[in-house]
N, CA, C and O atoms as a CHARMM CRD file, in Angstrom:
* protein
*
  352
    1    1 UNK  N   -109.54600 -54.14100-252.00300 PROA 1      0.00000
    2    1 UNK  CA  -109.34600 -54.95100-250.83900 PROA 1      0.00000
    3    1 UNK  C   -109.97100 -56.32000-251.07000 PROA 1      0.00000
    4    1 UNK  O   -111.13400 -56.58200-251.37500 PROA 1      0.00000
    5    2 UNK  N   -108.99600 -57.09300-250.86800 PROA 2      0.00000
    6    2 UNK  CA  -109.87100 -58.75400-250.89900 PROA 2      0.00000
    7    2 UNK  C   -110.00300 -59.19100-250.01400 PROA 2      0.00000
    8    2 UNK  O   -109.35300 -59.23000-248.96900 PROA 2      0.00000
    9    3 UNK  N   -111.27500 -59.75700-250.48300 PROA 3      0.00000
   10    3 UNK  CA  -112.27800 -60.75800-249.27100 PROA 3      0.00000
   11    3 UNK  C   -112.33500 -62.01800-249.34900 PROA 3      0.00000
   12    3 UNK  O   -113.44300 -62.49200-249.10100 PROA 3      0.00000
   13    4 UNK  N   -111.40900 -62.82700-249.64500 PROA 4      0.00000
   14    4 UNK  CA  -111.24900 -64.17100-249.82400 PROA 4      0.00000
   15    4 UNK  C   -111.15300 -64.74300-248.21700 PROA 4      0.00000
   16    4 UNK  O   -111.85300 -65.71900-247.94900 PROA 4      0.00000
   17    5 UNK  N   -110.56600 -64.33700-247.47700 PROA 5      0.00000
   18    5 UNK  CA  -110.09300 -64.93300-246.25400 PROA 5      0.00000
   19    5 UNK  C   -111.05000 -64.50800-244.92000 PROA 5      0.00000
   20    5 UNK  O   -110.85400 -64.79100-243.73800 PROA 5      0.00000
   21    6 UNK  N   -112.10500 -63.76200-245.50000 PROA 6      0.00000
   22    6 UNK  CA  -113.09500 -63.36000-244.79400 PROA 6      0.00000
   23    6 UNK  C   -113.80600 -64.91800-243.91500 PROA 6      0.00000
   24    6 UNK  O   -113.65900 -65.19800-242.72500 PROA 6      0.00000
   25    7 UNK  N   -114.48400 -65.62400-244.85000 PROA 7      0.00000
   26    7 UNK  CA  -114.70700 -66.73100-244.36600 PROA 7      0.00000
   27    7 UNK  C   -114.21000 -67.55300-243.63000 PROA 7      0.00000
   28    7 UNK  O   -114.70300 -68.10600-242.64600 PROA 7      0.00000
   29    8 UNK  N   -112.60200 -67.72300-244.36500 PROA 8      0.00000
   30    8 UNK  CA  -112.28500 -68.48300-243.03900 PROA 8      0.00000
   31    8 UNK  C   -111.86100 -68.02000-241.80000 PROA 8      0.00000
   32    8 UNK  O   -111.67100 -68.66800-240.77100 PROA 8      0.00000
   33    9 UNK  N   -111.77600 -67.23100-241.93700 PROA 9      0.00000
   34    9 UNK  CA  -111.77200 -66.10800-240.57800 PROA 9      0.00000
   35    9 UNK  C   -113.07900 -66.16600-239.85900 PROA 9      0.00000
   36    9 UNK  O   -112.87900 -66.55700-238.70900 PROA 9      0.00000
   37   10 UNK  N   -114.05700 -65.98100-240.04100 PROA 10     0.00000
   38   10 UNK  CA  -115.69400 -66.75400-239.29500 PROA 10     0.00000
   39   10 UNK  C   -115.64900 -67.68900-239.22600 PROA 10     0.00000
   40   10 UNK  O   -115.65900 -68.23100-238.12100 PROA 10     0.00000
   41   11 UNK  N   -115.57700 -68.35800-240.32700 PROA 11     0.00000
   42   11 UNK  CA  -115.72300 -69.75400-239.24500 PROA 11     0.00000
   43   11 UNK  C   -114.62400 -70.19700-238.28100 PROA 11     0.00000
   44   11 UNK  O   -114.98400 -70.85800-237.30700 PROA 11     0.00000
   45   12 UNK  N   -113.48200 -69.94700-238.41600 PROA 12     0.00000
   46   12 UNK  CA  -112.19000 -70.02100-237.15100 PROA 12     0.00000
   47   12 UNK  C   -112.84200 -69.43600-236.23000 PROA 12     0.00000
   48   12 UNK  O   -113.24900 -70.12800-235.29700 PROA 12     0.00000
   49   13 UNK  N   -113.14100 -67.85500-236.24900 PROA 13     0.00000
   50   13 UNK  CA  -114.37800 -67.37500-234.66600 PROA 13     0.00000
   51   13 UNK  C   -114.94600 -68.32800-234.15400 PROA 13     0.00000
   52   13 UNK  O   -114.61300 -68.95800-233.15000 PROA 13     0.00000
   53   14 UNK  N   -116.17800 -68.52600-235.09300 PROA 14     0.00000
   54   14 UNK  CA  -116.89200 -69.37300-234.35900 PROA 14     0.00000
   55   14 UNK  C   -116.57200 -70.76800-233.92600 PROA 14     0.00000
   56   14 UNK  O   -117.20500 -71.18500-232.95600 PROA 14     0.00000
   57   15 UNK  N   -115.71400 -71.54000-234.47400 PROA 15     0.00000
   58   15 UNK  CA  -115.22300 -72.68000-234.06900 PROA 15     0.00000
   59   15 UNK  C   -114.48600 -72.52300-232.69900 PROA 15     0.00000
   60   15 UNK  O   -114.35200 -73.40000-231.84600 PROA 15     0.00000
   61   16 UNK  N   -114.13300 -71.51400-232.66500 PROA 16     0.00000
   62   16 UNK  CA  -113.55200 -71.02400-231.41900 PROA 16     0.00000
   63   16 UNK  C   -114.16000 -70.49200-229.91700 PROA 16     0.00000
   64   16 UNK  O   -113.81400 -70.65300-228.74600 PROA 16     0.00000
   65   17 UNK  N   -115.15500 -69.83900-230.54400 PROA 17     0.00000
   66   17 UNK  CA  -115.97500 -69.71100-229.37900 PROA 17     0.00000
   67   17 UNK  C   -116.91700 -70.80000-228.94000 PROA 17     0.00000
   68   17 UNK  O   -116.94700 -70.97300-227.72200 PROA 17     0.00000
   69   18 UNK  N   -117.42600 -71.30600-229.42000 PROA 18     0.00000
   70   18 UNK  CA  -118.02900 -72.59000-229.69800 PROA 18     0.00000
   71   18 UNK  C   -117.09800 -73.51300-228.76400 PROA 18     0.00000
   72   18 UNK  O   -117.50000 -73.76900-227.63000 PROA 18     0.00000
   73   19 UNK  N   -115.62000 -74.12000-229.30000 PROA 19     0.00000
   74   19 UNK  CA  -114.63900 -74.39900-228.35600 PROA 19     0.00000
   75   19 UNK  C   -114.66500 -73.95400-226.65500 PROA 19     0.00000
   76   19 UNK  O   -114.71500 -74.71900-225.69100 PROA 19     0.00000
   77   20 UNK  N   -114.62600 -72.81400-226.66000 PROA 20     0.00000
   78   20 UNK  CA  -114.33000 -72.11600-224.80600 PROA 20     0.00000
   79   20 UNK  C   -115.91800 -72.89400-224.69600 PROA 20     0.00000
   80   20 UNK  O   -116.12200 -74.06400-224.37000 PROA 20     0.00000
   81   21 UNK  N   -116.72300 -72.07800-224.99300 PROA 21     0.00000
   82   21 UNK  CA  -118.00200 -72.18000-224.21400 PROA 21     0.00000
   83   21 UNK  C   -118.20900 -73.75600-223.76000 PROA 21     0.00000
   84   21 UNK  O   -119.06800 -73.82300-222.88100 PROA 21     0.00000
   85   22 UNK  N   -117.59600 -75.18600-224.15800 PROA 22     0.00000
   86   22 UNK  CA  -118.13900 -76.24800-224.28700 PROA 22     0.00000
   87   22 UNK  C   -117.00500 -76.06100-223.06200 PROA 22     0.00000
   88   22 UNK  O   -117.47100 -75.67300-221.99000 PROA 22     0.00000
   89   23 UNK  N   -115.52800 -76.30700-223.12400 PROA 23     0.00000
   90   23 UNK  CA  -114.66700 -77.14500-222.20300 PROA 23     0.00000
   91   23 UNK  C   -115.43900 -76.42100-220.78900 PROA 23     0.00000
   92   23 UNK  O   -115.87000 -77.25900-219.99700 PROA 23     0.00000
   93   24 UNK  N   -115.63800 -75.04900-220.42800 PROA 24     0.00000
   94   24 UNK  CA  -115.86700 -75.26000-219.02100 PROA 24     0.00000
   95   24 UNK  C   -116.68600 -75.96300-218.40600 PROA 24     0.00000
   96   24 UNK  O   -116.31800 -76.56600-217.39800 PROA 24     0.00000
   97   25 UNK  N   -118.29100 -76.07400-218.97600 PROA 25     0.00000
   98   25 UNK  CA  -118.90000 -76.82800-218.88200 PROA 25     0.00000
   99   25 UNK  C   -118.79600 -78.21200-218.39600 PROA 25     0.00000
  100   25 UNK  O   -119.32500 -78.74400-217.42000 PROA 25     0.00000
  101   26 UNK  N   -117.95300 -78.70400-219.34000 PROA 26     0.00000
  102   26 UNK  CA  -118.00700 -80.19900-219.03400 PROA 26     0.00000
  103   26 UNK  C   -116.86400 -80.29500-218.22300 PROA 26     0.00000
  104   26 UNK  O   -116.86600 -81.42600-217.73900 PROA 26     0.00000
  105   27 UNK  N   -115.88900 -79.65600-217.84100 PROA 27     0.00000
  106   27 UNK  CA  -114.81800 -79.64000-217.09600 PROA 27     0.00000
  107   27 UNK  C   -115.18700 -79.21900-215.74100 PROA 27     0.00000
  108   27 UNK  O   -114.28000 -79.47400-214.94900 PROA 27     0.00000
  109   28 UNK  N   -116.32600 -78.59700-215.14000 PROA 28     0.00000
  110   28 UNK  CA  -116.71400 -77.95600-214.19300 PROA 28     0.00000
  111   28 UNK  C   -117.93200 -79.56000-213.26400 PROA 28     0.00000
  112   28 UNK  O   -117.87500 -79.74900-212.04900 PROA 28     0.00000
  113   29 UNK  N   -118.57500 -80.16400-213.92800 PROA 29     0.00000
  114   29 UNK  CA  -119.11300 -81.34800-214.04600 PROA 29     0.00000
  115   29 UNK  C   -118.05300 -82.15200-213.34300 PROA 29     0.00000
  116   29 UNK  O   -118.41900 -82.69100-212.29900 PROA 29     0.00000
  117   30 UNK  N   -116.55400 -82.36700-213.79800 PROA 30     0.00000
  118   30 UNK  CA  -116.24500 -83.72900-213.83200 PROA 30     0.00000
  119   30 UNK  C   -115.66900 -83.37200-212.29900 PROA 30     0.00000
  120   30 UNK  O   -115.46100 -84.38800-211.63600 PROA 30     0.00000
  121   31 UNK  N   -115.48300 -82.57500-211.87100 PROA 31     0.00000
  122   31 UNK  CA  -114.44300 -82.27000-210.27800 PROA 31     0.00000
  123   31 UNK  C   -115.64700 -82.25300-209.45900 PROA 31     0.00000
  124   31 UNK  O   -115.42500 -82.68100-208.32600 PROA 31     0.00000
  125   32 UNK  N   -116.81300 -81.90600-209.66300 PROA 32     0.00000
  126   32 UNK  CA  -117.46200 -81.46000-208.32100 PROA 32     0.00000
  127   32 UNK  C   -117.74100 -82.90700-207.89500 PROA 32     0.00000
  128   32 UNK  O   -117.78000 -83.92200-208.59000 PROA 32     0.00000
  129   33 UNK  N   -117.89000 -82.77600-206.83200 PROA 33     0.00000
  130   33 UNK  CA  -118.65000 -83.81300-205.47900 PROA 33     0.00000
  131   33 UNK  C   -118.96200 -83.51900-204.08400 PROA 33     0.00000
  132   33 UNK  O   -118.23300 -83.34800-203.10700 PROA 33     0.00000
  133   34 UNK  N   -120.39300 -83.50000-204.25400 PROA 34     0.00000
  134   34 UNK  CA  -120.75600 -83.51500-203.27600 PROA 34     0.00000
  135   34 UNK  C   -120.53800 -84.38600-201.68200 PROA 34     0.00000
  136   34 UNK  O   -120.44900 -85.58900-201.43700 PROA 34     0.00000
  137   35 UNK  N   -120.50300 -83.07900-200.72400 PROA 35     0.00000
  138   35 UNK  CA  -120.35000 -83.39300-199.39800 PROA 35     0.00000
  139   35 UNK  C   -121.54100 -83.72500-198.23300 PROA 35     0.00000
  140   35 UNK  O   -121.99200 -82.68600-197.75100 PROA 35     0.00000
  141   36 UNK  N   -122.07900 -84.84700-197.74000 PROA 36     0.00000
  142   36 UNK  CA  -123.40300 -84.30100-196.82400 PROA 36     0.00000
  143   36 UNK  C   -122.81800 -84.09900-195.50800 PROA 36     0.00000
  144   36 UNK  O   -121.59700 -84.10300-195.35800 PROA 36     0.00000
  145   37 UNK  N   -123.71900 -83.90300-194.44200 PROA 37     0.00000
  146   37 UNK  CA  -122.98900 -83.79900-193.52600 PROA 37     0.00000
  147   37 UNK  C   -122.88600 -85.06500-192.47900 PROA 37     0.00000
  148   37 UNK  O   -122.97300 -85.24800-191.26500 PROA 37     0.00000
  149   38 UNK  N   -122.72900 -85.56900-193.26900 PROA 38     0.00000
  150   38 UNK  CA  -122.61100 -87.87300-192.48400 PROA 38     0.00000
  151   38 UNK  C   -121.34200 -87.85400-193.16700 PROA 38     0.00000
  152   38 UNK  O   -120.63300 -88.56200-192.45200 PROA 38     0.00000
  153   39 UNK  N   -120.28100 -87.24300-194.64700 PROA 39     0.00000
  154   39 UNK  CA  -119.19300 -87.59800-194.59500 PROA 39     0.00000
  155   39 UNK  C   -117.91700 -86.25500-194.06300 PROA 39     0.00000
  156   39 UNK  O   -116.71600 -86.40500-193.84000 PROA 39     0.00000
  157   40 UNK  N   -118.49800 -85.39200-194.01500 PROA 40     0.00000
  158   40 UNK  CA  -117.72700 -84.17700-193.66900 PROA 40     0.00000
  159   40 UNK  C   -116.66200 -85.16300-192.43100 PROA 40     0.00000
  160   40 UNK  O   -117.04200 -86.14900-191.79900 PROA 40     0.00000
  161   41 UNK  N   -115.16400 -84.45200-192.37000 PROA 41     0.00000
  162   41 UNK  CA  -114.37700 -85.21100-191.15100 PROA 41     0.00000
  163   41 UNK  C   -114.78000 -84.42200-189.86900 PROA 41     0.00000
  164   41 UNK  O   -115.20900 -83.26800-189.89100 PROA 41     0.00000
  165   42 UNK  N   -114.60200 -85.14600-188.79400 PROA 42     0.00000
  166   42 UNK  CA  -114.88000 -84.32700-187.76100 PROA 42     0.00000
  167   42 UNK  C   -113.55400 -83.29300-187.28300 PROA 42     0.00000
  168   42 UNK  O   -112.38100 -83.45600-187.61700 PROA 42     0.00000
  169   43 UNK  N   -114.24400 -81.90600-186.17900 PROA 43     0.00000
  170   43 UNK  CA  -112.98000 -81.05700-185.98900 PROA 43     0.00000
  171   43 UNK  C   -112.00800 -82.04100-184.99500 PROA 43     0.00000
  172   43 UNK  O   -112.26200 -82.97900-184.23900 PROA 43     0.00000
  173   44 UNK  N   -110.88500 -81.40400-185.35600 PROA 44     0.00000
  174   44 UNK  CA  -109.72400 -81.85300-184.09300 PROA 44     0.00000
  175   44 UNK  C   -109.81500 -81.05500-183.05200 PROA 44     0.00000
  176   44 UNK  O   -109.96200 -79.83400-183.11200 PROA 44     0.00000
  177   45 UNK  N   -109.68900 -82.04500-181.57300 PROA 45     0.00000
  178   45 UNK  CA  -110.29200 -80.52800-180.43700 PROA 45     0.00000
  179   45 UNK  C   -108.92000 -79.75900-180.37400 PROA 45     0.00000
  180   45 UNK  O   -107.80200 -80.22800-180.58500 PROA 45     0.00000
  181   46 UNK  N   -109.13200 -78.96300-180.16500 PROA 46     0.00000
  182   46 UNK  CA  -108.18800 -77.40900-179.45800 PROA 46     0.00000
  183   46 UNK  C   -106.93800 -78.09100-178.59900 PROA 46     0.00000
  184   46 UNK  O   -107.26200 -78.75400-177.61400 PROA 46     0.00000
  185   47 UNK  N   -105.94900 -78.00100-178.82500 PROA 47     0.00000
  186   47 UNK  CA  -105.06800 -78.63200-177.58400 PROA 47     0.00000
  187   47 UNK  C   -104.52700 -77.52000-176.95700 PROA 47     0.00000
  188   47 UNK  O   -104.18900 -76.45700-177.47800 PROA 47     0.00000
  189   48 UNK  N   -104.47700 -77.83800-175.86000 PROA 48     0.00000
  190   48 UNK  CA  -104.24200 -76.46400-174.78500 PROA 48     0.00000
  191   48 UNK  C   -102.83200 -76.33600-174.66700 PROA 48     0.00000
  192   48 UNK  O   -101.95200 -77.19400-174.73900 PROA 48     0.00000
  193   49 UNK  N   -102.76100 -74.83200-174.42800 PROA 49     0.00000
  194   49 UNK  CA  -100.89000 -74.42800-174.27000 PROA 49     0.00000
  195   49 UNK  C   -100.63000 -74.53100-173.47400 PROA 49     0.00000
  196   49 UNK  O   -101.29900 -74.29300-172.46800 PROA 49     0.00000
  197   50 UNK  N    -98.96300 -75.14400-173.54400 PROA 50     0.00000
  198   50 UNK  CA   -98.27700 -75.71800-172.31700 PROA 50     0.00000
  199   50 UNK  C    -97.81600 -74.14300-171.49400 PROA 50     0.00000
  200   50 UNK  O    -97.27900 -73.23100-172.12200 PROA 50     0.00000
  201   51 UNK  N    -98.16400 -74.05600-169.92500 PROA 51     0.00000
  202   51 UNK  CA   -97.66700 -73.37800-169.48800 PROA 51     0.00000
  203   51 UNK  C    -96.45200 -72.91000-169.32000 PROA 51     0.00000
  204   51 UNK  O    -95.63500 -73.78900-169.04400 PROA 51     0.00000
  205   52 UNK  N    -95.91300 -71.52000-169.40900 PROA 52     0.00000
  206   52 UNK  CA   -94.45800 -70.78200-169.40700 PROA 52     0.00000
  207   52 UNK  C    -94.02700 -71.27000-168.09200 PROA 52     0.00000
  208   52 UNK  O    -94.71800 -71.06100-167.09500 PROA 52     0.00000
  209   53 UNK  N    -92.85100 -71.94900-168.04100 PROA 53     0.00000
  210   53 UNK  CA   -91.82100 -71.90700-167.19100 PROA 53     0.00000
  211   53 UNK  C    -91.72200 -70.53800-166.27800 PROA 53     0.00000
  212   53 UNK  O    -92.16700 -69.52500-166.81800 PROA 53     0.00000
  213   54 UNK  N    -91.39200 -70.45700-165.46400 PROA 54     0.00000
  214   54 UNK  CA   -91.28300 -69.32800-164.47000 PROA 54     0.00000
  215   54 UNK  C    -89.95600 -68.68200-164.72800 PROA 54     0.00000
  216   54 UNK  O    -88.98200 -69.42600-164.84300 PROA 54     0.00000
  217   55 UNK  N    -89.77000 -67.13400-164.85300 PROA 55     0.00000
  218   55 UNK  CA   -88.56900 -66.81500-165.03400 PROA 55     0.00000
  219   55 UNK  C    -87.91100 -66.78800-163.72300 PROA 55     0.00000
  220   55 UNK  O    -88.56000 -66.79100-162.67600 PROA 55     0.00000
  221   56 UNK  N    -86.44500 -66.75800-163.77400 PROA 56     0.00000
  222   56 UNK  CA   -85.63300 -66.76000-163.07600 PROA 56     0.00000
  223   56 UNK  C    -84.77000 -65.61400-162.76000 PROA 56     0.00000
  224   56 UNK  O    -83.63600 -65.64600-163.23800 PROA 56     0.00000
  225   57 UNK  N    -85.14100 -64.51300-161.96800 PROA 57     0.00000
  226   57 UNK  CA   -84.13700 -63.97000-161.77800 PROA 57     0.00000
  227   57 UNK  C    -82.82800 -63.79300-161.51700 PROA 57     0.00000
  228   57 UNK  O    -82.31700 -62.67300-161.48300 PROA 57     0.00000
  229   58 UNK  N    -82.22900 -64.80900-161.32600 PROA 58     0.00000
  230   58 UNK  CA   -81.08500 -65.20300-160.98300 PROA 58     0.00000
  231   58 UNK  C    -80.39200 -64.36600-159.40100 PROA 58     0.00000
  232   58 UNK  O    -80.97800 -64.24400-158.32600 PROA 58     0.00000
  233   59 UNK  N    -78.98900 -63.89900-159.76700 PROA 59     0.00000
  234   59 UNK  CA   -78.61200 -63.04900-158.70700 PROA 59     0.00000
  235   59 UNK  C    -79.09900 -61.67000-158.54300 PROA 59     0.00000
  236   59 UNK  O    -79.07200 -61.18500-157.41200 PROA 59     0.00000
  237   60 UNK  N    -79.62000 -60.85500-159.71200 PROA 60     0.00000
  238   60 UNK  CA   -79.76200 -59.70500-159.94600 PROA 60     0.00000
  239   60 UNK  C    -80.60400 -59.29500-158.36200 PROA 60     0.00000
  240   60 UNK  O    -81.30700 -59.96600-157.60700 PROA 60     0.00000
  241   61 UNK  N    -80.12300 -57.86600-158.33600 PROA 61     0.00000
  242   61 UNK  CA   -80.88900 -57.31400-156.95500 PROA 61     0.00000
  243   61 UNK  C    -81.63900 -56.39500-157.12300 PROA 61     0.00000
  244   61 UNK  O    -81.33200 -55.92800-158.22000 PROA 61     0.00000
  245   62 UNK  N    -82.61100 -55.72200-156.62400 PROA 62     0.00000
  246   62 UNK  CA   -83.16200 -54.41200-156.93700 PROA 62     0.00000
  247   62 UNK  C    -82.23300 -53.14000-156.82200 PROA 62     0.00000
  248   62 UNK  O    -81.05000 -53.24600-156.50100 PROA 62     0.00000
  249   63 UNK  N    -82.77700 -52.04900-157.07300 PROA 63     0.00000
  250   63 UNK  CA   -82.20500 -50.92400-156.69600 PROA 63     0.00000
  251   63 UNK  C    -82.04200 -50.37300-155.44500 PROA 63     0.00000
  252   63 UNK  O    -81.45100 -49.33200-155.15600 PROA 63     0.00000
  253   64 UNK  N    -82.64100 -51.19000-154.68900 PROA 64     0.00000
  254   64 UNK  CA   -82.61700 -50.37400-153.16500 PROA 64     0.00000
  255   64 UNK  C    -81.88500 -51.52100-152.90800 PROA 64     0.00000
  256   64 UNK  O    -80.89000 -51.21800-152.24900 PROA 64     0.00000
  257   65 UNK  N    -81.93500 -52.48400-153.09900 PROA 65     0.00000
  258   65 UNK  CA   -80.43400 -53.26800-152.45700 PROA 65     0.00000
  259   65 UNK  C    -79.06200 -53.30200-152.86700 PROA 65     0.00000
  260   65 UNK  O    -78.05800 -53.59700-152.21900 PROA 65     0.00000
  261   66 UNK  N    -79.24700 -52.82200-154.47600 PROA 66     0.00000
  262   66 UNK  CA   -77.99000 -52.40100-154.79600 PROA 66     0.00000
  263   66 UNK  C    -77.21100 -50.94000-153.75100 PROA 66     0.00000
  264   66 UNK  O    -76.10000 -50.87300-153.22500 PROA 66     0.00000
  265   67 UNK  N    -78.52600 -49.79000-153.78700 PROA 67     0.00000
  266   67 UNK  CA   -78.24500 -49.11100-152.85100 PROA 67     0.00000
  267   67 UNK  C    -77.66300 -49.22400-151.66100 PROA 67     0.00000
  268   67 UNK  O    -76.69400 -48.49600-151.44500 PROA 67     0.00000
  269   68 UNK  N    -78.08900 -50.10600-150.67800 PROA 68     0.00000
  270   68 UNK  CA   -77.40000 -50.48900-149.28900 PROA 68     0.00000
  271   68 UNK  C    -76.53200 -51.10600-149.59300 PROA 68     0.00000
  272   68 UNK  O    -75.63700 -51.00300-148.75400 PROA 68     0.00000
  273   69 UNK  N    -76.28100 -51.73800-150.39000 PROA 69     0.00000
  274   69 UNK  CA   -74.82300 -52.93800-150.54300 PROA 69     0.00000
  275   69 UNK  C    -73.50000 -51.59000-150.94800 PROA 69     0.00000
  276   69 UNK  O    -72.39600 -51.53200-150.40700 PROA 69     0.00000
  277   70 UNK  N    -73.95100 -50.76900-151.86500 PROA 70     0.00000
  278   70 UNK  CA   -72.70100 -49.82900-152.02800 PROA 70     0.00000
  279   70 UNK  C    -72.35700 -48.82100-150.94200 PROA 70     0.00000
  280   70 UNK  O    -71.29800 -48.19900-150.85800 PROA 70     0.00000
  281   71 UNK  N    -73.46300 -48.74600-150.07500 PROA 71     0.00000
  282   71 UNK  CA   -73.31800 -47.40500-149.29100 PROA 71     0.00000
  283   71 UNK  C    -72.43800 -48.18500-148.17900 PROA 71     0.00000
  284   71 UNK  O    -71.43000 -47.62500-147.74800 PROA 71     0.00000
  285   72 UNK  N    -72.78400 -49.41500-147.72700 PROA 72     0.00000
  286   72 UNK  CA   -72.24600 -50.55600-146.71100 PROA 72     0.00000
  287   72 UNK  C    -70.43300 -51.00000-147.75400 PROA 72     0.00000
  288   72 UNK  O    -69.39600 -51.24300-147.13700 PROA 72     0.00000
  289   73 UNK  N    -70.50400 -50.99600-149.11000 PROA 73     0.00000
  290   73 UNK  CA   -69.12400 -51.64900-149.46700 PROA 73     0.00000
  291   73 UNK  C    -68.14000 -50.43300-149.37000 PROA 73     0.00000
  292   73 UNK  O    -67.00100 -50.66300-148.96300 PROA 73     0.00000
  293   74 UNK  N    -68.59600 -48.79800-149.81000 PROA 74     0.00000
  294   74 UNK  CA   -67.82800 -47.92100-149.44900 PROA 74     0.00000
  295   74 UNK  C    -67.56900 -47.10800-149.13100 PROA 74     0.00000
  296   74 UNK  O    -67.00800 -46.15400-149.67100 PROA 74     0.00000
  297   75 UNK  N    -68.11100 -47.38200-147.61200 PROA 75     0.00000
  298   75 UNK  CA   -67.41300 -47.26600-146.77900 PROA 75     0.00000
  299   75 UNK  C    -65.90500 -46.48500-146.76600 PROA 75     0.00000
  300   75 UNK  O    -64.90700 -46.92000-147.34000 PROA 75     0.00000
  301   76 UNK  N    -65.96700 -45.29600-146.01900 PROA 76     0.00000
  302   76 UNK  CA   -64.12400 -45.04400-146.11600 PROA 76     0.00000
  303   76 UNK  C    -63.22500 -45.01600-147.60900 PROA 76     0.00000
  304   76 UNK  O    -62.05900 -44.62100-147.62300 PROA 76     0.00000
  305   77 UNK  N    -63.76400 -45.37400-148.54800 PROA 77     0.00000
  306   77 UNK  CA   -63.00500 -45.11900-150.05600 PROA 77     0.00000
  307   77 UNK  C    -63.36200 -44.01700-150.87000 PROA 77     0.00000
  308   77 UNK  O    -64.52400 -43.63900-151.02200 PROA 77     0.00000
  309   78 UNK  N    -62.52900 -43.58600-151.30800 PROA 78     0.00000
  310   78 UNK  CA   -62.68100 -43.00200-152.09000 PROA 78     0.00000
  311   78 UNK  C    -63.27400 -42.71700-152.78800 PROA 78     0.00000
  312   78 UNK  O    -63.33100 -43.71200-153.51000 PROA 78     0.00000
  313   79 UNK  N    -64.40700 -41.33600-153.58700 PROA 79     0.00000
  314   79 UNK  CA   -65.58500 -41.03900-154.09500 PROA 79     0.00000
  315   79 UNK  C    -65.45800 -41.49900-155.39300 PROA 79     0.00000
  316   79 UNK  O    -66.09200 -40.65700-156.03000 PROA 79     0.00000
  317   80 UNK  N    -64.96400 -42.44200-156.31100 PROA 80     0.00000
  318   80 UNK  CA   -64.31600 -42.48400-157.46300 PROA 80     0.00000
  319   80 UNK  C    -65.38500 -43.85100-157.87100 PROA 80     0.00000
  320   80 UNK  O    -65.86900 -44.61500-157.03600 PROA 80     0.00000
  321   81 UNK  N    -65.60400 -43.92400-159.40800 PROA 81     0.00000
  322   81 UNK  CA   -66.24300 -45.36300-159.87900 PROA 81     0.00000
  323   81 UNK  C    -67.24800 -45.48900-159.20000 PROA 81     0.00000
  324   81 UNK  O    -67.91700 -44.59200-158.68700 PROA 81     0.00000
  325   82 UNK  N    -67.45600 -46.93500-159.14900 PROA 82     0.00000
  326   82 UNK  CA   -68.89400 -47.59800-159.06200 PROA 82     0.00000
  327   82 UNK  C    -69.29100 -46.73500-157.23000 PROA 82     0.00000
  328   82 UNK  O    -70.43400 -46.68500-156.77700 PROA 82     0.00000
  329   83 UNK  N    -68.31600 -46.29100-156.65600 PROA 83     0.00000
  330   83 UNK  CA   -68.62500 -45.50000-155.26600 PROA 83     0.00000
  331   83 UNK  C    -68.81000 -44.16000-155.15700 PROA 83     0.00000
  332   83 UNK  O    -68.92500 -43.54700-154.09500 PROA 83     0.00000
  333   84 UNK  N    -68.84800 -43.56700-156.57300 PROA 84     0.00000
  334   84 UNK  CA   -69.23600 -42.08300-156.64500 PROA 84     0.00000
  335   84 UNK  C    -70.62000 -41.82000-156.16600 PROA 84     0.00000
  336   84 UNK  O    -71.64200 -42.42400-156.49100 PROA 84     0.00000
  337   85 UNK  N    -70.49700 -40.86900-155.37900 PROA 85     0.00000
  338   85 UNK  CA   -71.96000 -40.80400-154.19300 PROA 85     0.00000
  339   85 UNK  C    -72.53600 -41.30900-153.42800 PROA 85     0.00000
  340   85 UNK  O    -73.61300 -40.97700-152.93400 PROA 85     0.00000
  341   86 UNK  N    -71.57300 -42.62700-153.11800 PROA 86     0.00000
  342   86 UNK  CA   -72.01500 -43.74200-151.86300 PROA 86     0.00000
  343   86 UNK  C    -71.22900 -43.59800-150.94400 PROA 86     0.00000
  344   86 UNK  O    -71.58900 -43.86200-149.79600 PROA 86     0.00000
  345   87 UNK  N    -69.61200 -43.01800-151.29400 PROA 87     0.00000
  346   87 UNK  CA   -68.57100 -42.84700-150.46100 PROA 87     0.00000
  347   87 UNK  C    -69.08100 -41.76500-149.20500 PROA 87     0.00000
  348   87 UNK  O    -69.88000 -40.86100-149.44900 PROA 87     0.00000
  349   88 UNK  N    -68.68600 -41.92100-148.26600 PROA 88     0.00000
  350   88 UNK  CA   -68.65700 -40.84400-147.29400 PROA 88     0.00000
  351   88 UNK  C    -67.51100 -40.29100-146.08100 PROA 88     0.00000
  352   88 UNK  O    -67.77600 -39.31300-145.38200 PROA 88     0.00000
């Protein structure tokens, strides 16, 4: 087995690790900056929610007025459809 390429194989390692260990370092340095609290921005206040519109029921009726309106519309007709069990 030959060992010729042993060497440069170590020193490529170490040139390499050597490499990582330096860039974070100095790359970690160049971004930071400090904040005190004289430049921090100030908060934006809270803006309050616009109140919901009121719903509209429109024509719709309850059930007990639907009730009297059918028992009052039929009247005398026939037990059939929307007058089944209102008829009399």
């Amino acid at each position: 087995m030959k060992t010729g390429h042993l060497p440069l194989t170590l020193v490529c390692v170490i040139a390499g690790a050597g490499w990582l260990a330096a860039v974070p370092a100095s790359g970690a340095t160049d971004n930071f900056t400090a904040v005190t609290a004289a430049e921090k921005p100030a908060k934006k206040p809270k803006q309050a929610k616009a109140p919901k519109p009121p719903t509209d029921k429109g024509s719709a009726e309850s059930k007990s007025e639907r009730d009297k309106r059918l028992i009052r519309e039929c009247r005398g007709r026939p037990n059939a459809g929307v007058c089944e069990g209102f008829a009399s």
